[in-house]
N, C-alpha and C positions, 0 to 999 in steps of 0.2 A: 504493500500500500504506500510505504513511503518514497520506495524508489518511483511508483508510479506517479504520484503527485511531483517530483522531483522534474520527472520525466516531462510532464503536462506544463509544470511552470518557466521552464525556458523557450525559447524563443524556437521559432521556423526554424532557423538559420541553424540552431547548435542541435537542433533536433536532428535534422537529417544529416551533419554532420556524426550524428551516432550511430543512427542508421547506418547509414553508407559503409564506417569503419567497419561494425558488424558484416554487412555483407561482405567486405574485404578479407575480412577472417576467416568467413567459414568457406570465400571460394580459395586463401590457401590452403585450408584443408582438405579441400577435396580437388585440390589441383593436380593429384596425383593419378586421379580417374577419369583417363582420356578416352574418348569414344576413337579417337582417331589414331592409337595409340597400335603400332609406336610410329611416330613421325620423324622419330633422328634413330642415329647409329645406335646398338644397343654395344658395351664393354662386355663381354665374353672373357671374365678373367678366367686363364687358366694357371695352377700357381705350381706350374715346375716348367721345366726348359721345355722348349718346341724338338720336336722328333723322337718326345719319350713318350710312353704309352697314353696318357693323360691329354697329351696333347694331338695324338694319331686321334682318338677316340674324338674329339671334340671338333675336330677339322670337317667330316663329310657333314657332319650336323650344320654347321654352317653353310658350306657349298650348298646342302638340301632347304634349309629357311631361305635365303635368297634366291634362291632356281624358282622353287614351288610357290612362295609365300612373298619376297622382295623386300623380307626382311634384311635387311644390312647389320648383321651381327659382327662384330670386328674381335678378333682374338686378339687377348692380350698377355703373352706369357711373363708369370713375375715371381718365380721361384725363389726356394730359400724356406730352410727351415721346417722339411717336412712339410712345406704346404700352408704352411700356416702366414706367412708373409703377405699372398695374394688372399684367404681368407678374411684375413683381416682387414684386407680393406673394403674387400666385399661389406662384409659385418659393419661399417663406418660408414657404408653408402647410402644417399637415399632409396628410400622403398618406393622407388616409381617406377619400377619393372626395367629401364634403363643400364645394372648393372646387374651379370649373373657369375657363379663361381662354379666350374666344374668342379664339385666333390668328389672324395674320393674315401675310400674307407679310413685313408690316415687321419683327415682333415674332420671328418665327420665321425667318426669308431677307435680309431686307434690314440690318436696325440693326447684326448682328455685323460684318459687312464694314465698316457707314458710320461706326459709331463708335467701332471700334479703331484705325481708319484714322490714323497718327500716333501714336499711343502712347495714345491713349481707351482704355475701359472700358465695360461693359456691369454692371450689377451684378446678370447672372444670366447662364447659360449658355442656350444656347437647344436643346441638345439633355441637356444632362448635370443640369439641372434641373427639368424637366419629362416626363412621363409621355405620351406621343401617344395620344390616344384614337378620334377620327375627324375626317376630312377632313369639312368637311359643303358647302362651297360652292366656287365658280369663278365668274367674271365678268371682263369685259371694264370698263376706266375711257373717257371721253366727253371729247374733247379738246370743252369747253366754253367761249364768249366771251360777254360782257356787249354783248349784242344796240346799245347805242347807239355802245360802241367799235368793235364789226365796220362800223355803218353809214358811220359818220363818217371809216374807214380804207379805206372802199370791200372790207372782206375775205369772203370769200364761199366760201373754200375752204383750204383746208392749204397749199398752195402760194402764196395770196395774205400769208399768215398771215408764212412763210417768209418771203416778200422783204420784206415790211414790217419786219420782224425785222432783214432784215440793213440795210435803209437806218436803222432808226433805232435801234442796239444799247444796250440796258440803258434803252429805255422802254416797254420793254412789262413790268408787273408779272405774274407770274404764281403763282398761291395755292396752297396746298396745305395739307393735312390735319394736316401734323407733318414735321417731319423722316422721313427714314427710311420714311416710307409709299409705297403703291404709287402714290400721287397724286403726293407729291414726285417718287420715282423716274422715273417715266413720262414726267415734264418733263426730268429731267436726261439721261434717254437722248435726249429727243425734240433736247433743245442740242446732245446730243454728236455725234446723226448728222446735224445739220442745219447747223451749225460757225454757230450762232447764241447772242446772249449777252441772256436776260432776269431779271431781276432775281427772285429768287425770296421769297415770301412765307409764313415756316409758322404755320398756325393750331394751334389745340387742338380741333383736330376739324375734319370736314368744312362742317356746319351756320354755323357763324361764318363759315367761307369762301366758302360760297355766298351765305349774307347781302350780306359785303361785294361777290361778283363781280356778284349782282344790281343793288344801290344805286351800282355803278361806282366801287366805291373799289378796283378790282384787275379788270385785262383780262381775264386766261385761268385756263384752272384745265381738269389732267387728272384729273376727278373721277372717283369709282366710279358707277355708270351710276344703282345705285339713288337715292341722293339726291338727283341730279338729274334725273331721267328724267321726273316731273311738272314741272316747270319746262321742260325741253326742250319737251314738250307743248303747255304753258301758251303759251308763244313767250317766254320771259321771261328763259330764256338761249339763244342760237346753235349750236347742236351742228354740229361739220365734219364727225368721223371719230371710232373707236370705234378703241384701244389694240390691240385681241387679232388675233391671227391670221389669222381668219373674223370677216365678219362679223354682225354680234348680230342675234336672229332678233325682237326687242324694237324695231329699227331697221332693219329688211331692206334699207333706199333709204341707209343709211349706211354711207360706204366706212371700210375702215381705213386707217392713218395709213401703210400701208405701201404701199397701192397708190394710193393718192392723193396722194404726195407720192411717189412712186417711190422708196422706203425700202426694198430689200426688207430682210426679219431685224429690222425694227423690232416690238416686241411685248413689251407689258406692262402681264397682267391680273391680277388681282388672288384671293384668294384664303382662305378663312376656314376655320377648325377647332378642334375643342375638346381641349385638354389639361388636365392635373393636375399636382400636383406630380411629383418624380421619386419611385420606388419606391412607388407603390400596390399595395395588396395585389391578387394575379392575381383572385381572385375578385370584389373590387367592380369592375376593371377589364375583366373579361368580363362584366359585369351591365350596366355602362355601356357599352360597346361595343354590345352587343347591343340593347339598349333604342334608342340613339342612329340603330342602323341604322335601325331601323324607322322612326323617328319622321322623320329625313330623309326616306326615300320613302316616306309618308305622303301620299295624296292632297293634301287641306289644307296640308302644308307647302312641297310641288310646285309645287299651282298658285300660291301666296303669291310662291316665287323664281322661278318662268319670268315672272309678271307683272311682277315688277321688275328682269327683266334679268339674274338670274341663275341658274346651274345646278346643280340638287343633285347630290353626290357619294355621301359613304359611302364607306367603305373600314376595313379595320382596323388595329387600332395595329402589326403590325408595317409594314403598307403606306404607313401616315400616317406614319412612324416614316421611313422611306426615302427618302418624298417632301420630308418635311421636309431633310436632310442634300442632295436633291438643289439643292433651294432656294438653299441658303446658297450649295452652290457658283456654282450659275448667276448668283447676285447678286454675287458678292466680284468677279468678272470685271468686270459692270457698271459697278459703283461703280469699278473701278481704270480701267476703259475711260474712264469719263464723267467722272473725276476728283472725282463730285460730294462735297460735303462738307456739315456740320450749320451752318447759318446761325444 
C-alpha cells in the first residue's frame, strides 16, 4: 500500500521512468532466449590439443551443424591440466547457449575425485556449473607399446607386459594425456589390479604423447583408440588389448585387458559430451539438444566415429544429466581403490 501511494504520488515523468527501467531488466533477463538463436559463431571449447581423441570426436560434429543446420560452431582447443583449463572457462561463461565444452569422462567423472583427493580443489563444479546437453560419444582406450620396447623385452601380450613389470618395477614409463584422463586412469586401474609399479608420465594432450611413445622416449600409453588406431595400423605402435568391456568391432582379433590378463571387472573406456554453462535458458537448450541429436546420428557423423573406433550416443540433458552424477560416482571409488594421485 505504501509503495503504491509512493508510486501514484510522483509525477508522469519519474513514473515511466520506473517503468521503463523495469522493462529494461526483465528484457536482460531474458535476453538470453532468442527465437533466432543462434545468430553468431557459437565457441566449441574443446580443452586438450587438436589431433587427440577429444578433439577427432568433436571435428565431424561440427563439419555436420554447419552442412545440415548452418550452424557456424568454431573449435577452440585450450588444453592443460586434465581438461580442466578449457572447462573452466566454459563454467565462467555466459549461459546463452553461445559457449559449449566437449566433456569428457576426466573433466566430468574423473578430476573431482583425483583432485580433491587430500584437500585439492577443482575450480568448477562438474555438475553444479555446467548445463548437460548431450552425450555424443563412447569408446574403448588401446593398451599401446613402442613396437622397438615390446621387441627388445621379448613382450607380445598383456600378460608378458605384466611380468616384465613386476621383474623390473618403476622402469617401464608409461604416458598419458593429463592427469585425470581416461588415459591416465586406465593405467592406474591397470597398476592397481595388477599390484604392478610404472612410472607415470602426463602430457598436455594425447598427440605429444604419442609422439614421444612413437620416437621411444616413453614405453606404454592406455590411449583412446582414435589417435592411435592409424599408427596401430601403420605397425608403428604395438597394440595388446582394448580397455572396454567387449571387444572393439574396429579391432575384432583384439582381446580386452580383462580377458587376456584374467582381470575380470577391469574396464575403462572413455567417453565424450557436450555441455554449457549452468542455467541456460530451457529454450536454447531444447534447440540445442534437438539439433545435436540429429546431427550425432547423422549418417556422415556415424560413419566418421564407427571408422575411428568409436560409438555415437545421443541422449538428453536430463539423461546426460544422470549419466554424468553416475560417472563421478563410479570414479571416486577408483581413484580411492587405485590410490592414484596428480603427478
Amino acid at each position: 500500500m505504501i509503495q503504491a501511494k509512493l508510486f501514484n504520488a510522483m509525477g508522469p515523468v519519474f513514473q515511466f521512468i520506473m517503468v521503463f527501467s523495469a522493462l529494461l531488466t526483465c528484457g536482460a533477463q531474458s535476453s538470453f532466449a532468442q527465437s533466432d538463436y543462434p545468430n553468431k559463431p557459437i565457441r566449441y571449447v574443446v580443452p586438450f590439443p587438436a589431433g587427440g581423441a577429444t578433439d577427432n570426436i568433436a571435428r565431424p560434429l561440427q563439419n555436420e551443424l554447419l552442412t545440415a543446420y548452418k550452424w557456424n560452431v568454431v573449435i577452440d582447443n585450450k588444453p592443460g591440466a586434465g581438461g580442466n583449463i578449457g572447462a573452466e572457462i566454459v563454467a565462467k561463461a555466459p549461459p546463452d547457449g553461445y559457449t559449449w565444452l566437449m566433456a569428457s569422462v576426466g573433466t566430468h567423472g574423473i578430476n573431482l575425485p583425483l583432485y580433491t583427493q587430500g584437500g585439492g580443489k577443482l575450480p568448477f563444479d562438474p555438475i553444479k556449473d555446467f548445463t548437460p546437453i548431450s552425450l555424443v560419444a563412447e569408446l574403448p582406450n588401446v593398451l599401446v607399446l613402442n613396437p622397438e620396447f615390446a621387441a627388445k623385452n621379448n613382450i607380445n601380450s598383456v600378460n608378458d607386459l605384466i611380468a616384465y613389470a613386476k621383474a623390473n618395477p618403476g622402469k617401464v614409463n608409461m604416458a598419458s594425456s593429463g592427469n585425470g584422463t581416461s588415459i591416465h586412469m586406465a593405467g592406474e586401474l591397470f597398476k592397481s589390479m595388477t599390484k604392478t609399479y610404472m612410472v607415470h608420465l602426463p602430457y598436455k594432450g594425447s598427440p605429444p604423447a604419442v609422439t614421444d611413445l612413437i620416437a621411444g622416449n616413453v614405453d606404454i600409453m592406455f590411449d583412446n583408440l582414435p589417435s592411435s588406431i592409424n599408427f596401430i595400423r601403420s605397425g608403428r605402435l604395438k597394440a595388446l588389448a582394448v580397455t572396454s568391456a567387449k571387444r572393439s568391432p574396429a579391432f575384432p582379433d583384439l582381446p580386452t585387458i580383462a580377458e587376456a590378463a584374467n582381470l575380470p571387472g577391469y574396464e575403462a573406456t572413455s567417453w565424450f559430451g557436450i555441455v554449457g554453462p549452468a542455467n541456460m535458458p530451457a529454450d536454447i537448450l531444447n534447440k540445442d539438444s534437438t539439433v545435436l541429436m540429429a546431427a550425432i546420428n547423422s549418417p556422415s557423423v556415424k560413419e566418421k566415429y564407427l571408422a575411428m573406433g568409436a560409438q555415437p550416443v545421443g541422449n538428453t540433458p536430463a539423461q546426460f544429466a544422470t549419466f554424468i552424477k553416475n560417472e563421478i560416482t563410479k570414479w571416486t571409488k577408483v581413484v580411492k581403490d587405485s590410490g592414484a594421485k596428480v603427478d
